[in-house]
N, C-alpha and C positions, 0 to 999 in steps of 0.2 A: 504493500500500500504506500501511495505516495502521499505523505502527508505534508503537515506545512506551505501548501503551494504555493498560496496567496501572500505569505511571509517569505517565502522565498524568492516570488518573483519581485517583491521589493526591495530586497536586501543585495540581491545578486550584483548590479552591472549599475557601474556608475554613471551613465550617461543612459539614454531611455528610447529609444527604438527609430526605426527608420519611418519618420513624419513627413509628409506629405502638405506639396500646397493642398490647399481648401479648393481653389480652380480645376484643377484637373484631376479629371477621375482617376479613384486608383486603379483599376486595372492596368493604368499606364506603366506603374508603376513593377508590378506582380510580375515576379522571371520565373521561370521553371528551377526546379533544387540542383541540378547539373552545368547550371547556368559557365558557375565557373566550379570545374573540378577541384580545384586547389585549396578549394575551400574549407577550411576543417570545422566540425562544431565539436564543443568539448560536450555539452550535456544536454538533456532528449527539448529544452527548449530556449537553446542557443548557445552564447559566447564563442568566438569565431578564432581561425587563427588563417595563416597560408602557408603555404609549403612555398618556402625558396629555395630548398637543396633535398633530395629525395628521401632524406632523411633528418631533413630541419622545417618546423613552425615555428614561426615568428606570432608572435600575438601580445596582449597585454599582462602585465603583471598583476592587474587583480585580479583577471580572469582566472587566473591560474589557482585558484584556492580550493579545488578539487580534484588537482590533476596534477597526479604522482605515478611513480615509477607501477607499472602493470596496470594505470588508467587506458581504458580503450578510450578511443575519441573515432568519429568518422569523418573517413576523406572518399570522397568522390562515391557514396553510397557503402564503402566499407569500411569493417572496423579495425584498427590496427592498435598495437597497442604502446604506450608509452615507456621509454627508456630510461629521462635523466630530463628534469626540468632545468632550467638557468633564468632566474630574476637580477635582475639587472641589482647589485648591490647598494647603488644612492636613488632607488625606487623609494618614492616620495608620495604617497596617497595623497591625491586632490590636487599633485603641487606640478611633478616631473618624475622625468624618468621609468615612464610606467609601459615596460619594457619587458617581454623575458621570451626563452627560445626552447622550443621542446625537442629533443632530443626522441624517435621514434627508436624500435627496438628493430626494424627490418624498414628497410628502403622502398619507396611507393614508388612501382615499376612501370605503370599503368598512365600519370599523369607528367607532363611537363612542367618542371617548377615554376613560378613567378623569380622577376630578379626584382632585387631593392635597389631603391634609387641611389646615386652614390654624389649624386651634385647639388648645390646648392642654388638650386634653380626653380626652383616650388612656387615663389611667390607667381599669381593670378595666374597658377595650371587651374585648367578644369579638370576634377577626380569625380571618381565615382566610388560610392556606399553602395555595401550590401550585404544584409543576412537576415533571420528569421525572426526578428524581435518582433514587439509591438508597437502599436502603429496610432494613428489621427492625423491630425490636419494641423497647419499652423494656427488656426485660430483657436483651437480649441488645446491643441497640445495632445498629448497621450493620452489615448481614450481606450486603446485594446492592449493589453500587459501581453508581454511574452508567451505566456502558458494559454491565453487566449486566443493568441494568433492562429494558434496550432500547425505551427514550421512553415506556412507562407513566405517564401522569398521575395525579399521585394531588391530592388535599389532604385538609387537617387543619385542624382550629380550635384557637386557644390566646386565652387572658385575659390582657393587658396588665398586668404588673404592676411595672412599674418606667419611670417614664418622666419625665426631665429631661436637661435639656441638649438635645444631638444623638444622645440614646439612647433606645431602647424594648425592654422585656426581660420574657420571659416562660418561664416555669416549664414542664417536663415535668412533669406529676403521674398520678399514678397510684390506681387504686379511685376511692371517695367523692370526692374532691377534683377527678378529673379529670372534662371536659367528654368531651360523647357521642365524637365524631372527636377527643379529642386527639393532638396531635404536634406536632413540631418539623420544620424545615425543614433542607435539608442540600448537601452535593454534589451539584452538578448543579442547583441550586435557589435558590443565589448570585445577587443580584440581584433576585431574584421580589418581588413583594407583600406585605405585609400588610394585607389588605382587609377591608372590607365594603360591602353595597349598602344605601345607602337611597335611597327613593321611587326604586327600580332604577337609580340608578345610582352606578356603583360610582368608590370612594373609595380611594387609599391612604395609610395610615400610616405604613407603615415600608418597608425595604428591607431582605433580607437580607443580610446580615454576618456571622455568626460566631457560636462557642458557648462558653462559659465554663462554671467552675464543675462540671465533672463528664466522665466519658465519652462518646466522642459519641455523641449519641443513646439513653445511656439514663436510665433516670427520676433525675430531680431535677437534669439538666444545665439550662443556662439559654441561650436562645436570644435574640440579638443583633441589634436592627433599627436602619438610621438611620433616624433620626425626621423625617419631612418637616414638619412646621409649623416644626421647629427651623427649614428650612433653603430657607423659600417664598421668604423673599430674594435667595437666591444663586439658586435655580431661574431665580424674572423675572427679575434682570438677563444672567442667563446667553443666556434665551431672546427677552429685547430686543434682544439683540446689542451692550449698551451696557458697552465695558470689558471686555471676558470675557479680554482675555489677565490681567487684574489681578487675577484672583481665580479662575483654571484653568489645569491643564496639558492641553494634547493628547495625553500619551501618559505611561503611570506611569511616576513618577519611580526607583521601585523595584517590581521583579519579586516575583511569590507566591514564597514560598518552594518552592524544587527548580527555579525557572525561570533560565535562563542567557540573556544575548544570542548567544550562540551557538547555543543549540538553539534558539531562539525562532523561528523560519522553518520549521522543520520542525516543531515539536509545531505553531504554528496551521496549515501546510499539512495536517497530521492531521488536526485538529479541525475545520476551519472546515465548514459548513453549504454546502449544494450541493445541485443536482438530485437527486441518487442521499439525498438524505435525506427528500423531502416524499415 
């Protein structure tokens, strides 16, 4: 029995699902689950990662708080299991560096990896969001939670507009201003991409994070990426194998907020990803 669900879909993912203008209908929005294979979700309703090496996910560090060494997670409709987590060591909740890389236990044969972006060239790209959180409209903000969605892919395009340091931020806009699919990414969707393809193949910039500056999900909140060229350094040496206790934790140092070591066995015994989910 899955209990807690409703506490857990609140507690889970720091930033709140892939939101939609209020204008355009969403079917516009809605992709099929294969959309892009690289996709990884860690539990049966969301948090995202991507494979950039057949045996490396890149995703967020608070995603990561149920996902340990013999965790299955699914990539491309299957289940594979996990090796050896890596949280980025000055991972900072709410703040930066919210960062870490999964280490699979066998190499995913099947999909072509995404490459991270390595330039400092981010500002006013157009990227696109995408995974199975929950959803609404900028006016209204999040109206359907994660566990409600029931794994609906969506994405959304948004314009880079803020980008130094180990941060990428970008604006919900609305009318005139806004791009044809805009939206923000959300619960459920923690961890996911911020992409695009060139000469087919796909790239990522950022990693979701969090949202600042406004209500979730509605227009003019600002939406929170690590910025991977910040962060190509710690990636190589993490996935050289050279030093990585010196610059990672295996396991966060501090819980999402609502999460206890006490309950922590049973919200991921809820959550985790299994047969009964593909």
């Amino acid at each position: 029995m899955r209990y807690f669900l409703l506490f857990i879909c609140c507690l889970t993912f720091s930033a709140h699902a892939i939101v939609i203008r209020h204008d355009v209908p969403d079917e516009e929005y809605k992709v099929k689950e294969n959309t892009i294979p690289q996709l990884a979700t860690f539990y049966f309703d969301g948090a995202h990662g991507t494979l950039i090496e057949p045996s490396w996910i890149i995703t967020a560090a608070h995603a990561t708080f149920c996902v340990s060494p013999d965790s299955s997670i699914l990539i491309n409709g299957n289940l594979v299991n996990v090796e050896n987590v890596y949280i980025h060591k000055d991972y900072k909740p709410g703040k930066s560096h919210d960062i870490a890389l999964i280490q699979l236990r066998e190499p995913v044969a099947d999909v072509i990896p995404f490459a991270i972006n390595t330039d400092s060239n981010e500002l006013d790209k157009n990227l696109w969001f995408i995974g199975i959180g929950g959803t609404g409209n900028g006016l209204t903000g999040q109206t359907v939670d994660n566990y409600e969605n029931e794994g609906q892919m969506r994405k959304a395009q948004n314009n880079v507009t803020f980008a130094k340091g180990p941060l990428l931020k970008f604006d919900f806009n609305e009318g005139n201003e806004a791009l044809p699919l805009e939206g923000v990414s959300g619960g459920g969707d923690s961890g996911g991409p911020a992409y695009m393809f060139q000469d087919k193949l796909g790239i990522v910039y950022g990693i979701s994070s969090r949202v600042e500056g406004g209500d979730i999900g509605k227009y003019g909140v600002k939406e929170v990426y690590s910025r991977t060229s910040y962060f190509v350094p710690w990636i190589q040496q993490i996935i050289s194998g050279v030093n990585t206790r010196g610059i990672s934790h295996q396991r966060l140092q501090q819980l999402p907020a609502g999460l206890t070591e006490d309950i922590l066995p049973q919200v991921c015994e809820d959550i985790s990803i299994g047969e009964r989910d593909i």
